[in-house]
DRENTORKOL-3810 file (N, C-alpha, C; in nm, 4 decimals):
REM DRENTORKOL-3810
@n.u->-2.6094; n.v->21.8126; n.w->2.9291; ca.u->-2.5507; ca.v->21.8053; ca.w->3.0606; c.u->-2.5068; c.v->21.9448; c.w->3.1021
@n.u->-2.5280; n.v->22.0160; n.w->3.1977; ca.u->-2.5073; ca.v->22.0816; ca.w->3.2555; c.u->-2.3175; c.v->22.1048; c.w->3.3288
@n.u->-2.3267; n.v->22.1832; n.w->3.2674; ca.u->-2.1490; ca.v->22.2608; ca.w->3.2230; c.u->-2.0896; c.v->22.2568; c.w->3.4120
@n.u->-2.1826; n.v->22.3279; n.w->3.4792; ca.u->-2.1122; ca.v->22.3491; ca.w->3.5974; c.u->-2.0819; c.v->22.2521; c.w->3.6787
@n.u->-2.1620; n.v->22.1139; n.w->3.6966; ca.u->-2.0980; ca.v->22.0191; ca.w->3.7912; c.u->-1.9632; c.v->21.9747; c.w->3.7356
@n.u->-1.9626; n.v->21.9429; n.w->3.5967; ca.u->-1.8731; ca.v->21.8913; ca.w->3.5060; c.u->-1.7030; c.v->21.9754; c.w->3.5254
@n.u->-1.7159; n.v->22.0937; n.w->3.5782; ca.u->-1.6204; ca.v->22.1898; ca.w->3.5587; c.u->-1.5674; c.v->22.2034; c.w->3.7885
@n.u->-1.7322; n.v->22.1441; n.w->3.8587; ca.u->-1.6711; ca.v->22.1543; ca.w->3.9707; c.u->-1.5903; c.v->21.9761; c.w->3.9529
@n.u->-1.6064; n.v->21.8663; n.w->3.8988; ca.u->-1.5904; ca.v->21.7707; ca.w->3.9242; c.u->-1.4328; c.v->21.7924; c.w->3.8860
@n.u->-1.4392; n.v->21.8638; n.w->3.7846; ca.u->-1.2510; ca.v->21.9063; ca.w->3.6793; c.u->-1.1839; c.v->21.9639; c.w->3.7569
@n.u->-1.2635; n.v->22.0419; n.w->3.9002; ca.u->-1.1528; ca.v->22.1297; ca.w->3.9921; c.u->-1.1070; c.v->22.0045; c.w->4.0975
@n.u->-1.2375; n.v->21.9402; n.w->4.1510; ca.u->-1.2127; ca.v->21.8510; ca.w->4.2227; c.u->-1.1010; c.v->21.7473; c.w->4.2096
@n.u->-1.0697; n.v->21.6993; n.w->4.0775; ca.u->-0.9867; ca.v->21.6101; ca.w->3.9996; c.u->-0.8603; c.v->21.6570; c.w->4.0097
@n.u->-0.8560; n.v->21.8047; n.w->3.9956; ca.u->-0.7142; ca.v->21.8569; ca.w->4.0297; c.u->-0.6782; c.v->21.8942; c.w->4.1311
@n.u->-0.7763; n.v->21.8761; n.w->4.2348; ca.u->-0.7103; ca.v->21.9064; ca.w->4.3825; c.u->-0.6852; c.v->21.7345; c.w->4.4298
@n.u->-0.7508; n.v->21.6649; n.w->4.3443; ca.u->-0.7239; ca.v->21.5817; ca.w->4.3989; c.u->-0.5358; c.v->21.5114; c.w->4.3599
@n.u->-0.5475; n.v->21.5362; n.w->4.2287; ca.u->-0.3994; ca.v->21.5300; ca.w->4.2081; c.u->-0.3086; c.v->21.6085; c.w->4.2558
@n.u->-0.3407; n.v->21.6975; n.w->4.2480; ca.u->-0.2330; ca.v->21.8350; ca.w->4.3115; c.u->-0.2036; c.v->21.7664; c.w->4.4812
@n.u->-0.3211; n.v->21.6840; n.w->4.5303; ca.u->-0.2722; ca.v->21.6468; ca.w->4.7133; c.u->-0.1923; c.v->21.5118; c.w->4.6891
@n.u->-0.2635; n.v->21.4155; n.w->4.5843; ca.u->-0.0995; ca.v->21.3248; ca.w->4.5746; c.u->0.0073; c.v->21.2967; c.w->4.5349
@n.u->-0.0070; n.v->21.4216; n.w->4.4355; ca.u->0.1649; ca.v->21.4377; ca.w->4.4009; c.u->0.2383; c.v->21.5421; c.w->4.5112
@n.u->0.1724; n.v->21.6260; n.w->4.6265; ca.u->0.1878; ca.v->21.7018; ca.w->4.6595; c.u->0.3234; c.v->21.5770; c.w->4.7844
@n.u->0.4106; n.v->21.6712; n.w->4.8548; ca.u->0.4620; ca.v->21.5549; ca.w->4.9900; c.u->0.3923; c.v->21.5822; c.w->5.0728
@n.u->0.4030; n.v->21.4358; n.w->5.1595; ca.u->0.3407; ca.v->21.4015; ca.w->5.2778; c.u->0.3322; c.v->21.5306; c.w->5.3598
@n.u->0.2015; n.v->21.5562; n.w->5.4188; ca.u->0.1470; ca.v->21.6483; ca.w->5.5133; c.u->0.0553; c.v->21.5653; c.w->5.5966
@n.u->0.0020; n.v->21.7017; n.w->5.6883; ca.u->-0.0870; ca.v->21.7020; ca.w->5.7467; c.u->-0.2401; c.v->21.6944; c.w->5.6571
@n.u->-0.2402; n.v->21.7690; n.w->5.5311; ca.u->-0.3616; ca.v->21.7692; ca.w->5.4618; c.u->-0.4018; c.v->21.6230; c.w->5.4222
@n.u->-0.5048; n.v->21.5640; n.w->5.4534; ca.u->-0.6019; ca.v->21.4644; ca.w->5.3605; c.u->-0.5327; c.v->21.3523; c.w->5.4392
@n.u->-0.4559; n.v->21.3283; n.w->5.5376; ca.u->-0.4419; ca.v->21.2296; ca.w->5.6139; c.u->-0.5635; c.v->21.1382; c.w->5.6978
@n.u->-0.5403; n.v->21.0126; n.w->5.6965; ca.u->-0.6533; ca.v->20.9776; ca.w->5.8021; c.u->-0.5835; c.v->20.9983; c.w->5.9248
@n.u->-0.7103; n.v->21.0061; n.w->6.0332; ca.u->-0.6874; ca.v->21.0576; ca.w->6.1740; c.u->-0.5775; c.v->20.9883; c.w->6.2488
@n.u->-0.5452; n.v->20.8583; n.w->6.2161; ca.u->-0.4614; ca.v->20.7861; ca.w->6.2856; c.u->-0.3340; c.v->20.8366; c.w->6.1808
@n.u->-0.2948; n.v->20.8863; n.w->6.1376; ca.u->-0.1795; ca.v->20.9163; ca.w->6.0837; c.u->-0.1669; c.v->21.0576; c.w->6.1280
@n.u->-0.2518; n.v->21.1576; n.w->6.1836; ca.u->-0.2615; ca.v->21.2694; ca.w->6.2177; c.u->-0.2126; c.v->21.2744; c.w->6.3758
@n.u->-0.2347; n.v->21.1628; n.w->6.3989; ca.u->-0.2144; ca.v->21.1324; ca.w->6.5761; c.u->-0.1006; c.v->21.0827; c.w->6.6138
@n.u->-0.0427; n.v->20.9786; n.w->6.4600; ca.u->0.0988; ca.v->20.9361; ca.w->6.4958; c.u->0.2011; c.v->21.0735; c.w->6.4785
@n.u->0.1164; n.v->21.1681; n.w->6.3944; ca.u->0.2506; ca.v->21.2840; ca.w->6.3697; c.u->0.2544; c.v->21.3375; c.w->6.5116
@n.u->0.1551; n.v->21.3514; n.w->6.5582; ca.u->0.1645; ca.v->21.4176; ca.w->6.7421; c.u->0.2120; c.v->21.3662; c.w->6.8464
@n.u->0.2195; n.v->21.2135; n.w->6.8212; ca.u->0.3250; ca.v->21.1307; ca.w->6.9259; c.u->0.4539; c.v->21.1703; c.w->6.8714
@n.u->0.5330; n.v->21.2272; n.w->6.7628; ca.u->0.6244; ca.v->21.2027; ca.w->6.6681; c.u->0.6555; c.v->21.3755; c.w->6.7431
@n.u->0.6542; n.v->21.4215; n.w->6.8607; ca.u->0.6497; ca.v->21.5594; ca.w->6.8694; c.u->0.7055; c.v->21.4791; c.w->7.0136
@n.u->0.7137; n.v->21.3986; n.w->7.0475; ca.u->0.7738; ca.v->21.3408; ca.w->7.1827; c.u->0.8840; c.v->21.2503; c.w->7.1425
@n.u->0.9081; n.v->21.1932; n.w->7.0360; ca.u->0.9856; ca.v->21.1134; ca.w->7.0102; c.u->1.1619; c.v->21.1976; c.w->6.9900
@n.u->1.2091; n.v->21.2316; n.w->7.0990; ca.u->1.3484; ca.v->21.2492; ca.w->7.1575; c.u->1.4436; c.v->21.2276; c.w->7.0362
@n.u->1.4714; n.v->21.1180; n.w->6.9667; ca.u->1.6363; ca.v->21.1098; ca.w->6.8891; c.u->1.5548; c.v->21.2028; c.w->6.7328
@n.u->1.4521; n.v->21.2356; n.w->6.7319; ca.u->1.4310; ca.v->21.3604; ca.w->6.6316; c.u->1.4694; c.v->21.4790; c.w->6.6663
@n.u->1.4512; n.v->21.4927; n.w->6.7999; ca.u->1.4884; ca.v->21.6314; ca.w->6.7923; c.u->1.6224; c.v->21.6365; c.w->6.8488
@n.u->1.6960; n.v->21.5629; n.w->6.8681; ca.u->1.8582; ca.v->21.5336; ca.w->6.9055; c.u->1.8933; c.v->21.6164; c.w->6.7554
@n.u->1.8677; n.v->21.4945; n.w->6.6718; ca.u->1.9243; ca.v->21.5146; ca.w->6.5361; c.u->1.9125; c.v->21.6791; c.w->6.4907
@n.u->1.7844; n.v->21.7055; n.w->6.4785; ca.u->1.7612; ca.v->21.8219; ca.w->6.4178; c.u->1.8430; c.v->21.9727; c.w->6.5181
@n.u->1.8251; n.v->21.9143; n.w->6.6179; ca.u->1.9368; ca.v->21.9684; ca.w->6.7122; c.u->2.0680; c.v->22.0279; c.w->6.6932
@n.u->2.1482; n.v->21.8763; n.w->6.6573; ca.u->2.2764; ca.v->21.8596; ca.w->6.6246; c.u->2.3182; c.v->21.9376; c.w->6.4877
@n.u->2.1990; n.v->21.9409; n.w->6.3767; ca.u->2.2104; ca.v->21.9763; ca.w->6.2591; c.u->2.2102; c.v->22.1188; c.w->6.3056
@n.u->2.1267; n.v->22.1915; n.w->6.3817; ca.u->2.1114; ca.v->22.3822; ca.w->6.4061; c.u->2.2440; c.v->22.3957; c.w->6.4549
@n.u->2.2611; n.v->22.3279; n.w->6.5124; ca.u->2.3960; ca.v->22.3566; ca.w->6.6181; c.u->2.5423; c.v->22.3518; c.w->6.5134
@n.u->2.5371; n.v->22.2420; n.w->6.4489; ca.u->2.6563; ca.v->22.2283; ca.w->6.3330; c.u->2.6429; c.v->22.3558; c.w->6.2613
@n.u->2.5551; n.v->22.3844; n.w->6.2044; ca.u->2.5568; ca.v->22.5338; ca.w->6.1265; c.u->2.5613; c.v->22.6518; c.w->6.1803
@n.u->2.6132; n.v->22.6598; n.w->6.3164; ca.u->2.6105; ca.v->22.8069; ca.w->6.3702; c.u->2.7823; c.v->22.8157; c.w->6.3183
@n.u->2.7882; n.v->22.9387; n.w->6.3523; ca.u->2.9678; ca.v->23.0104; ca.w->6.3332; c.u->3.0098; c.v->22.9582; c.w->6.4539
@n.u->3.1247; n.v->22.9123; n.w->6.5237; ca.u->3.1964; ca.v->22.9298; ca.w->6.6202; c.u->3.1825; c.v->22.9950; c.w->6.7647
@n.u->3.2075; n.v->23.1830; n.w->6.7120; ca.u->3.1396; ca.v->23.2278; ca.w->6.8386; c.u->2.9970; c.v->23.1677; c.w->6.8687
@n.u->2.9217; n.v->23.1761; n.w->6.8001; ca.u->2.7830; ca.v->23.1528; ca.w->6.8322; c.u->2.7691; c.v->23.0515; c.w->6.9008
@n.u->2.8556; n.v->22.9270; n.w->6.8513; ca.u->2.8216; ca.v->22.7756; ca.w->6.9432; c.u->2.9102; c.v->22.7951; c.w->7.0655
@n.u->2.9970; n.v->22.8984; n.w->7.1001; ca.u->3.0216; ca.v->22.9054; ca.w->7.2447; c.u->2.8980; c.v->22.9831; c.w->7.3239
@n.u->2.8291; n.v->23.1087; n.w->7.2279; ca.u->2.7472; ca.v->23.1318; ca.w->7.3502; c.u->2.6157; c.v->23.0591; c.w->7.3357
@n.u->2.5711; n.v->22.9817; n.w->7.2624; ca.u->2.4645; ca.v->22.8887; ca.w->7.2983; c.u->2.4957; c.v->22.7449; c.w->7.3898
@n.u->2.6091; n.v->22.7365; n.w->7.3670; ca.u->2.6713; ca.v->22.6065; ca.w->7.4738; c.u->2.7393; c.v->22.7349; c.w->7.6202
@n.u->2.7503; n.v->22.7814; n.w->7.6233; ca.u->2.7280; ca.v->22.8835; ca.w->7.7344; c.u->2.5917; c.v->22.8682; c.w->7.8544
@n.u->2.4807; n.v->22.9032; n.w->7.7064; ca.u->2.3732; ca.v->22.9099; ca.w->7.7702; c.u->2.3212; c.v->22.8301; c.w->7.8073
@n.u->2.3408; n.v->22.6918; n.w->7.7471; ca.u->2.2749; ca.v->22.6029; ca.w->7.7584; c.u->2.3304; c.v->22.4957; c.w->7.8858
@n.u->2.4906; n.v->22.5381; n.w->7.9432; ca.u->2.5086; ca.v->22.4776; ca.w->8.0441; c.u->2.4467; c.v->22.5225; c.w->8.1421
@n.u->2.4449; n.v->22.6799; n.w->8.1577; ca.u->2.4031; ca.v->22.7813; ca.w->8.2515; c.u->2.2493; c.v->22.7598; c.w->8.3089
@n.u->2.1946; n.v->22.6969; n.w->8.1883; ca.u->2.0277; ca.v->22.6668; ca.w->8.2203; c.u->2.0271; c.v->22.5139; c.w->8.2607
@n.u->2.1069; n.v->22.4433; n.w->8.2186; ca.u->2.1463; ca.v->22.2723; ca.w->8.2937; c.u->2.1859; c.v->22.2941; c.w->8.4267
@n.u->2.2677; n.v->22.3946; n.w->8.4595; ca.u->2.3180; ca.v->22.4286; ca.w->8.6015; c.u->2.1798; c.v->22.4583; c.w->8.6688
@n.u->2.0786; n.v->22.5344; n.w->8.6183; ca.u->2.0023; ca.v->22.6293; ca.w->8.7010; c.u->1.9024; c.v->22.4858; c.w->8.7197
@n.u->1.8590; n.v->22.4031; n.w->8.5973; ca.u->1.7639; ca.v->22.3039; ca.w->8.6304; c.u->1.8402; c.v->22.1956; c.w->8.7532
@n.u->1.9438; n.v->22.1772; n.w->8.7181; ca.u->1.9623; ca.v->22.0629; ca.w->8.8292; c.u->2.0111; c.v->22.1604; c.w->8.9587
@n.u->2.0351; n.v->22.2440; n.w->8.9368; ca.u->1.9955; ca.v->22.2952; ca.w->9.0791; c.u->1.8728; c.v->22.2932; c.w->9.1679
@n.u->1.7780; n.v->22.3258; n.w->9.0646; ca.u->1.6200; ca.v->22.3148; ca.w->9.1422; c.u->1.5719; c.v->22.1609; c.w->9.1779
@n.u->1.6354; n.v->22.0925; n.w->9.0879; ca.u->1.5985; ca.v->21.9405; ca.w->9.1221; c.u->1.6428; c.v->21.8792; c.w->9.2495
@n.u->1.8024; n.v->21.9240; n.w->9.2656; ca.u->1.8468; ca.v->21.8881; ca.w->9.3748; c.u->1.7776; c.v->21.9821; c.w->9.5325
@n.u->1.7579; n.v->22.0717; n.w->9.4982; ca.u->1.6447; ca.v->22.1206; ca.w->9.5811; c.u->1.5309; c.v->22.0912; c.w->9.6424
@n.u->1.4495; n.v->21.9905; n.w->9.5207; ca.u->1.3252; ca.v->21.9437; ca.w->9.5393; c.u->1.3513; c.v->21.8711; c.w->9.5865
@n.u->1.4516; n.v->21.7682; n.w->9.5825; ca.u->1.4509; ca.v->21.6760; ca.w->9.6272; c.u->1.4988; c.v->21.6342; c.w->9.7919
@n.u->1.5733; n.v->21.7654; n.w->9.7783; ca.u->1.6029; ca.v->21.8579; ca.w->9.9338; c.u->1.5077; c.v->21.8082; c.w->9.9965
@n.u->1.4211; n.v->21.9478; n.w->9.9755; ca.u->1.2885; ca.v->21.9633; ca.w->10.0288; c.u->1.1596; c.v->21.8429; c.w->10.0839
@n.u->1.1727; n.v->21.7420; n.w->9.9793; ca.u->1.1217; ca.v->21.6427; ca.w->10.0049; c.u->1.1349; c.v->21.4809; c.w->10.0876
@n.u->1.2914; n.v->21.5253; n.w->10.0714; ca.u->1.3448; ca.v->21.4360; ca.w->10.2201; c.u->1.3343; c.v->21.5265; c.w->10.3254
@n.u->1.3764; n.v->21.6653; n.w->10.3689; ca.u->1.3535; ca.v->21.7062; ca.w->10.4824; c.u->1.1948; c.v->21.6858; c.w->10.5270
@n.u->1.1038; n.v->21.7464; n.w->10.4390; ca.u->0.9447; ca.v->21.6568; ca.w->10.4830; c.u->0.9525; c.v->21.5776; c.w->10.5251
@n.u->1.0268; n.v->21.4623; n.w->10.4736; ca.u->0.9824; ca.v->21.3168; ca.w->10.5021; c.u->1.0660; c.v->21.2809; c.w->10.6111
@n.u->1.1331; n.v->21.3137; n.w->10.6873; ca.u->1.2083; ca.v->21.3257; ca.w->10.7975; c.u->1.1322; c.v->21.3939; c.w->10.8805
@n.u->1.0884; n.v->21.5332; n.w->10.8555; ca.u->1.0306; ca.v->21.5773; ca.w->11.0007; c.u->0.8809; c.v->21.5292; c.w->11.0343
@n.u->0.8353; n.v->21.4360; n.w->10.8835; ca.u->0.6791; ca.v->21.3771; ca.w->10.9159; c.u->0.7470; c.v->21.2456; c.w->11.0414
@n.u->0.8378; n.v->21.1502; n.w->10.9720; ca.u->0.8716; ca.v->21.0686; ca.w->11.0404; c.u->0.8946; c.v->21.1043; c.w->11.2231
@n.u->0.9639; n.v->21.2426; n.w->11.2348; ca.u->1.0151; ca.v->21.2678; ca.w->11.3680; c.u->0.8549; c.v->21.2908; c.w->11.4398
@n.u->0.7844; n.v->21.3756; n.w->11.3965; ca.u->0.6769; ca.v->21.4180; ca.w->11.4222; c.u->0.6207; c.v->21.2875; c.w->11.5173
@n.u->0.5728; n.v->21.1664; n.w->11.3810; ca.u->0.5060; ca.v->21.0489; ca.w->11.3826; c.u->0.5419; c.v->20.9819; c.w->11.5662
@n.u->0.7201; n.v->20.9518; n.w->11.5396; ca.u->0.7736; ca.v->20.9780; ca.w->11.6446; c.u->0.7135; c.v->20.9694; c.w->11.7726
@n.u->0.7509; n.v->21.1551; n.w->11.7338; ca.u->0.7583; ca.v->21.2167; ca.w->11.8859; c.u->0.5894; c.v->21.1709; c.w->11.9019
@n.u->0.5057; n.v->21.2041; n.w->11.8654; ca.u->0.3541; ca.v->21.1802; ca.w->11.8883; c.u->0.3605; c.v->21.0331; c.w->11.9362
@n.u->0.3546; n.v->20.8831; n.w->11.9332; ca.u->0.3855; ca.v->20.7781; ca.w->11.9893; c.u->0.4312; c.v->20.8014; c.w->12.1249
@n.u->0.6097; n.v->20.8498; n.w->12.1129; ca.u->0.6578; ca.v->20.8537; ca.w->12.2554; c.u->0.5423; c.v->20.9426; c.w->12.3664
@n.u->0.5128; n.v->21.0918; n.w->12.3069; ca.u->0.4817; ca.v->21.1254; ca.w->12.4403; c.u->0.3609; c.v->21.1546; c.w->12.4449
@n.u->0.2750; n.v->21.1690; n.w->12.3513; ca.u->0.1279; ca.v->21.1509; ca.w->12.3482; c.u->0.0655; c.v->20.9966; c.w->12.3824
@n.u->0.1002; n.v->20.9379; n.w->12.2768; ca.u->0.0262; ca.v->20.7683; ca.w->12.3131; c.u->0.1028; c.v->20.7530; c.w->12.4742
@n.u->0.2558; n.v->20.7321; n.w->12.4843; ca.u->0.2843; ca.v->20.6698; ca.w->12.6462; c.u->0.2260; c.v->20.7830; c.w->12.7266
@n.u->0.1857; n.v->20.9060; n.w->12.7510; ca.u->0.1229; ca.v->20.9675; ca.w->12.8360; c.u->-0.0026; c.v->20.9280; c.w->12.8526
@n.u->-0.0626; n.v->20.8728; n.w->12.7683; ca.u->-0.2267; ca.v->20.8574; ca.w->12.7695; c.u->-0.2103; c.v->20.7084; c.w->12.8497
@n.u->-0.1495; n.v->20.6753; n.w->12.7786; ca.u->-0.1229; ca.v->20.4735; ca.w->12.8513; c.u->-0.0908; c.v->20.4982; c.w->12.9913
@n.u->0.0139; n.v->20.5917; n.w->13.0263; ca.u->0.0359; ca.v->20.5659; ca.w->13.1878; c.u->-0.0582; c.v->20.6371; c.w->13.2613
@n.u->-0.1211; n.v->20.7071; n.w->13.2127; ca.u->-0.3082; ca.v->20.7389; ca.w->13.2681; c.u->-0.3864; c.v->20.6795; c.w->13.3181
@n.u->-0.3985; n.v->20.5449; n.w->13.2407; ca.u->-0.4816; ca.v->20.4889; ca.w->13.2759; c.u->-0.4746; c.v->20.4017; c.w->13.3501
END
């Protein structure tokens, strides 16, 4: 028998043990377990936690200026939101007036025309 398959089959054997004693990864997963780790990248109370844990281990000063920053950028987002949303009722108000005015004096001008 020929030495070299025998010696790739002995490497093979140990990669193969080395991946299941190894912890859970990404390596040698089937695809549907590869796909649940990528929904698992949206799933919110993970990254709360892991959150809460960075945040517990800072010093003091530090968690004032990251809770600093982090109101400062909550301020700046709901500012823009309340903006958009500005913006998108005033549209929808001046489409409505528009709509409107076009009825009153376009359509009744054309009607008393005729």
């Amino acid at each position: 028998m020929n030495p070299q398959p025998e010696e790739d089959l002995q490497r093979r054997l140990q990669n193969l043990e080395a991946e299941i004693n190894s912890p859970p990864g990404n390596v040698g997963q089937p695809p549907d377990q590869t796909q649940k780790s990528q929904f698992d990248f949206f799933n919110f109370k993970s990254h709360l936690t892991r959150s809460r844990l960075w945040f517990n281990n800072l010093s003091g000063t530090t968690k004032l200026i990251v809770a600093g920053v982090g109101v400062v950028l909550g301020l700046a987002i709901l500012q823009t939101v309340v903006k958009l949303v500005t913006s998108v009722l005033s549209l929808a108000l001046l489409a409505v007036l528009v709509y409107f005015g076009y009825k009153f004096f376009v359509s009744g001008s054309f009607q008393n025309k005729q």
